[in-house]
N, C-alpha and C positions, 0 to 999 in steps of 0.2 A: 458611696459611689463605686469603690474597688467591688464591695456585693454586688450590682446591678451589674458591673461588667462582668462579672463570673457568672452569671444569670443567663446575659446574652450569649454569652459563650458556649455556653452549657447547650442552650437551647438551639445555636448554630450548629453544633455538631449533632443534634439529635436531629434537626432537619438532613441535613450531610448524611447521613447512616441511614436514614429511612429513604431518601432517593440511590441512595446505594442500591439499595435491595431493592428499589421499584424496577434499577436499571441492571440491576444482575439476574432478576428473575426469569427473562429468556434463556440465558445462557443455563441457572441452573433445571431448567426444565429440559434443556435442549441436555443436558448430564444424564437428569432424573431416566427419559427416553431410553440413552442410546444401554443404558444397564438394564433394561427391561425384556422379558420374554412377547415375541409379540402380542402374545391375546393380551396385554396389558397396556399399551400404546390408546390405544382408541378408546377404554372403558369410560362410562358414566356413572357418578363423579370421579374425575381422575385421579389417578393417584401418584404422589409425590415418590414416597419410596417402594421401590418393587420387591415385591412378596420374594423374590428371586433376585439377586442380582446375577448379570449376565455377562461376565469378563470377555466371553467368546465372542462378542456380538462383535469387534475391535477385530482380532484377525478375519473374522465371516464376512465383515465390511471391507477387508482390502483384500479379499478373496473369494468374491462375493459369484458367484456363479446358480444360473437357475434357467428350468423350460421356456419362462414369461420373457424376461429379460438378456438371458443370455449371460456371458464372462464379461464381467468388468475390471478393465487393463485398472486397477487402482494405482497400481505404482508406476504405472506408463506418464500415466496424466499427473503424478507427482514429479516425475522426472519432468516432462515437458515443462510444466510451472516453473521451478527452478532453474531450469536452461533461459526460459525466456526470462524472469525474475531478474537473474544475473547480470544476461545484455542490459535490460533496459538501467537496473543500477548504475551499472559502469557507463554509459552511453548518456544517461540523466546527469549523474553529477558532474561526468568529463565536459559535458558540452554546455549545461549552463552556467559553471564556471568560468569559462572563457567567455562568454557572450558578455555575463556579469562583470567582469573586471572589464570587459572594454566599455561597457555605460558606466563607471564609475571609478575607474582610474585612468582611462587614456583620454586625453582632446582631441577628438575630431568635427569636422565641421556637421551640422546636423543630429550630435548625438543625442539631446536631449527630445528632440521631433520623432528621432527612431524609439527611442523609450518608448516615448507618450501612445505612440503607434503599435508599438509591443504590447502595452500593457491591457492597448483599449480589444487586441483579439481576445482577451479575455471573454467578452462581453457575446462573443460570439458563440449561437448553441452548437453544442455537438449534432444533434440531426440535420443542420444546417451544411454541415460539413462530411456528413458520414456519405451521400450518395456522390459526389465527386472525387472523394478518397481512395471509395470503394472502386469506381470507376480508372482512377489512376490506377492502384497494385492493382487489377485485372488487367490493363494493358501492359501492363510490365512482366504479368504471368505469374505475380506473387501470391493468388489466393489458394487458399489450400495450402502454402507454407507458413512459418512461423514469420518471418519477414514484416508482415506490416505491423506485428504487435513489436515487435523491439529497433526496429530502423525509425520511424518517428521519434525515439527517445537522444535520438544523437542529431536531433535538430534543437534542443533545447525548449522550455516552454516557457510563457510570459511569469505564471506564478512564480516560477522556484528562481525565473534571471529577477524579479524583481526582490525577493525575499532576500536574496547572495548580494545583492546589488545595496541592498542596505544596509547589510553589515557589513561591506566592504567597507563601506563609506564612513564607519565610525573607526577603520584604523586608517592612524595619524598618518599622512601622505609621508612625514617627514621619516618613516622607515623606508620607504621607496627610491623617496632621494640620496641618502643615505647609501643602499645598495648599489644606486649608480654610481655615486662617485668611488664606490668601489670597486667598479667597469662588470656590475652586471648587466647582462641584458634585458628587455622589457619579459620575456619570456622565463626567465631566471627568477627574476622578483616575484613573479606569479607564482612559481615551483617549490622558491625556498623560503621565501617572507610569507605571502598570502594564504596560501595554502594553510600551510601549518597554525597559523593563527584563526582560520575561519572555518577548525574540525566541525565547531558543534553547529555550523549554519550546514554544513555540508553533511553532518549527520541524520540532519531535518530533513536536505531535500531524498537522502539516499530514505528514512522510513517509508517518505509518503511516495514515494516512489515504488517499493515492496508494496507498502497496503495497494497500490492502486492497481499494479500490473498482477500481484496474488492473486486479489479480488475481484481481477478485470473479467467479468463475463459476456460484456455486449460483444466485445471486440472479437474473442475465441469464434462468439455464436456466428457474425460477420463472415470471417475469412477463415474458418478452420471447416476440414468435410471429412476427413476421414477419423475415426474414433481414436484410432493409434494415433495422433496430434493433438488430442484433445487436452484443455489443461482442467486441474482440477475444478474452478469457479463451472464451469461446461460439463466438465462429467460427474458432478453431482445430482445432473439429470436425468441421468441416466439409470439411478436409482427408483425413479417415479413413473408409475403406469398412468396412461387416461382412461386406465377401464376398471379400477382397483386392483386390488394385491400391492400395492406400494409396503416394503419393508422398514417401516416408519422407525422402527428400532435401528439395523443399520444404516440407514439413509443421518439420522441425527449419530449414529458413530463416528460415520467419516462425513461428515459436517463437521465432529467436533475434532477431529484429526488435521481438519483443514485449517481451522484458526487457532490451532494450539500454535502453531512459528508465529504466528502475530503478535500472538499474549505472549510468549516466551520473549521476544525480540523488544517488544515497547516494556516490557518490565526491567529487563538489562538495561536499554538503552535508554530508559523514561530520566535521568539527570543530565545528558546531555542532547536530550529531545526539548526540553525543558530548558535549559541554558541556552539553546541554539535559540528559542522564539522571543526568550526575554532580554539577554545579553544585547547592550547597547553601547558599550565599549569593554575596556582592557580594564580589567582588576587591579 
């Protein structure tokens, strides 16, 4: 019996290792690329490792200037990403905290209707909502500013009040009451007790938060018009001709310069990304 489970085992991690690599092989093509000279990019059959490797292609990508295409602000649209990146962090986790701890530590009348109600705009599509959105920040004057991609994040959203809202609910009320009778206030309990105990729920919603607003390119395409606003997800278009000449070598450079803070970020923080989704009480 102990053989056959070493067997299975064996053979689960050779399954594991081979979608590994079925699931890493964009990323290392998208490597293979950006070190390549371009006559090497497009040949038939491709080639994996270049005759040449091309360290230069990494500065020429964020300094990328040419007749077809023109200067591209690379570090402009790194900078803007980051600017908005930060609001929406701080604006995400500040506001669906609060929202969370009132569906799940305060009594009011109708609260569990408001949930149900919160939870169910999930279900609603985003094209659904993009042409009266869009309509609102233009009567406000906000398009062509950064504004509508990081102010929607300090309205909270139903995923992340619902995800906070669960692991509130697995610490014991009886730290709460506790703190009152110590003459905290309702506002206090939240600062000193809940907070500090719900980092790695709060970790979760602050990553997917970064992935989303990084990654965000419909929204940039939406409301952003001038190039100098641009964020990166948007100005990696700006690498791509509709008539050829596309510089497919650095186009996959800063492509892969773009999702290097993703991998660096979810590797750091992948044990208490992981703690945040499984943790169901206190140790």
């Amino acid at each position: 019996m102990g053989k056959r489970k070493q067997i299975q085992t064996a053979l689960t991690h050779v399954a594991l290792i081979l979608l590994s690599v079925v699931f890493a092989l964009p990323l290392l093509w998208m490597l293979s690329t950006s070190l390549k000279p371009i006559s090497e990019t497009l040949t038939t059959p491709p080639k994996w490792i270049p005759t040449q490797v091309m360290w230069s292609n990494y500065p020429d990508a964020i300094n990328y200037n040419s007749k077809q295409l023109g200067y591209i602000p690379f570090l402009v649209y790194m900078r803007n990403t980051v600017v908005v990146t930060i609001l929406c962090i701080v604006g995400s986790v500040t506001s669906n905290a609060l929202v969370a701890y009132s569906f799940s530590r305060l009594r009011w009348a109708g609260r569990d209707a408001f949930f149900g109600l919160t939870v169910a705009t999930m279900m609603i599509p985003f094209p659904v909502l993009m042409v009266p959105t869009f309509t609102l920040f233009r009567y406000l004057g906000w398009v062509g500013s950064f504004k509508p991609l990081w102010v929607p994040a300090f309205f909270a959203s139903a995923f992340s009040i619902f995800l906070l809202r669960q692991f509130f609910r697995t610490i014991p009320m009886e730290l709460s009451e506790a703190a009152k009778l110590d003459g905290c206030s309702e506002f206090r309990i939240f600062t000193d007790v809940i907070v500090p105990l719900a980092k790695p729920a709060l970790m979760v919603v602050a990553l997917f938060t970064f992935m989303g607003s990084w990654n965000d390119f419909l929204g940039p395409l939406i409301y952003l018009v001038d190039q100098n606003t641009f964020t990166l997800a948007l100005g990696l278009s700006a690498y791509q001709t509709q008539h050829g000449g596309t510089p497919w070598n650095l186009l996959m450079a800063a492509t892969l310069l773009v999702i290097l803070p993703i991998l660096i970020v979810f590797f750091f923080a992948q044990k208490l990304f992981i703690q945040g989704i499984a943790t169901s009480g206190f140790k």
